[in-house]
C-alpha positions as CSV (number, residue, x, y, z in Angstrom):
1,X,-10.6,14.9,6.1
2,X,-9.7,11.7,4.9
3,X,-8.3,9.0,7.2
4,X,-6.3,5.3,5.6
5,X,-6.2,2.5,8.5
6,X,-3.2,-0.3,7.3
7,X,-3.8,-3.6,7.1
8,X,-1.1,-6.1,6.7
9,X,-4.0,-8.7,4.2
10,X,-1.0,-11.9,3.3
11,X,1.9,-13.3,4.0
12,X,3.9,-15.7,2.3
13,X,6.2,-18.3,3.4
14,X,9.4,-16.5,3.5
15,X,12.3,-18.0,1.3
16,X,15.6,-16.5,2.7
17,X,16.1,-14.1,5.8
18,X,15.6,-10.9,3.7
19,X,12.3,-11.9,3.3
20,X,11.3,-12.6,6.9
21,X,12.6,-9.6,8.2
22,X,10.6,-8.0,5.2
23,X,7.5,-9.2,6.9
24,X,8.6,-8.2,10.4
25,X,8.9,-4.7,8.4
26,X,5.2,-5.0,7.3
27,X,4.0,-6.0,10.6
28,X,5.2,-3.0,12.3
29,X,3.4,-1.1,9.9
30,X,0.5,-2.4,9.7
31,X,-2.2,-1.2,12.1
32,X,-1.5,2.7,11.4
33,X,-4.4,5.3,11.5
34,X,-3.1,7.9,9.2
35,X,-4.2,11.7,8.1
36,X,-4.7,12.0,4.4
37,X,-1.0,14.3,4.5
38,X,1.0,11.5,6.4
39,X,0.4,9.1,3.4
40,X,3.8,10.3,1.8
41,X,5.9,10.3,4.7
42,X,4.3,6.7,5.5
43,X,5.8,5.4,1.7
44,X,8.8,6.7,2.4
45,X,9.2,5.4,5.7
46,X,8.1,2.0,4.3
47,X,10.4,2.4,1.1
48,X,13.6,3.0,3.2
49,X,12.5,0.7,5.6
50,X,12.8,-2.0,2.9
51,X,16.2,-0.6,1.6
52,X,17.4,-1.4,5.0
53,X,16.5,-5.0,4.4
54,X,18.5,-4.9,1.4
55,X,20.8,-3.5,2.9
56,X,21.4,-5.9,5.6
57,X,21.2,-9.2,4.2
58,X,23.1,-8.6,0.9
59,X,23.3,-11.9,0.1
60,X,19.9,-12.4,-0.8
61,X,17.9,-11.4,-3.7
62,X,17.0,-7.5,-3.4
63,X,13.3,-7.3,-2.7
64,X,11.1,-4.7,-4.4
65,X,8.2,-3.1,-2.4
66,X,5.7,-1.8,-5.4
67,X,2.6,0.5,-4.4
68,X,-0.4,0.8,-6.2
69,X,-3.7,1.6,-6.6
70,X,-6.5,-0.9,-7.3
71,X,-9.0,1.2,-9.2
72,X,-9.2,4.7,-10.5
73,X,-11.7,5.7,-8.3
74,X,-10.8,4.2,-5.3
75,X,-8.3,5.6,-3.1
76,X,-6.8,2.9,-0.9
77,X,-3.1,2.1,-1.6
78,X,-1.6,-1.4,-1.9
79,X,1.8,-2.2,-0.7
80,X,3.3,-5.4,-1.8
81,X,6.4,-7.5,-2.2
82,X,5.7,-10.1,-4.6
83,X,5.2,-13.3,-3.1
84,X,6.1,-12.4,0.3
85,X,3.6,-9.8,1.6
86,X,0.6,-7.5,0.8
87,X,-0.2,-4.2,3.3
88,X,-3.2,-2.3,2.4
89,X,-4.2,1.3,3.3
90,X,-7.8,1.4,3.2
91,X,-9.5,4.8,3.4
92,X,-12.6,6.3,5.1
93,X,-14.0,9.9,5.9
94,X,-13.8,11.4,9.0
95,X,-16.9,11.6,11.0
């Protein structure tokens, strides 16, 4: 079965206080040993998580948390919110 470990890889300098509480959001999931089945429900806590954000600080610009793939072959998962973070889910076997 396939495990993915998070990895919060950069931060940014944040601009406004949408973005700072962005990272906090990032931090918090970063470190995450996850089953190959609890990648969805980990997108979708991170996706909603991030519409919080939005939520609360109205004021400033709406932030868009993109996830994508690197390679066809490869199966980790980059989360990212241009210029203000980048979370990685990198995957492994288990052993």
């Amino acid at each position: 079965m396939k495990k993915y470990i998070s990895n919060l890889g950069m931060t940014y300098i944040p601009k406004n206080k949408a973005e700072a509480a962005s990272q906090v959001v990032a931090k918090e999931m970063s470190r995450k040993v996850l089953n190959e089945n609890e990648v969805a429900a980990f997108k979708k806590e991170f996706q909603d998580s991030i519409l919080k954000v939005n939520q609360y600080y109205p004021r400033c610009k709406d932030l868009e948390l993109d996830i994508y793939q690197h390679e066809v072959r490869s199966d980790d998962i980059n989360f990212s919110v241009s210029g203000v973070f980048s979370l990685n889910l990198y995957w492994g076997e288990e052993q």
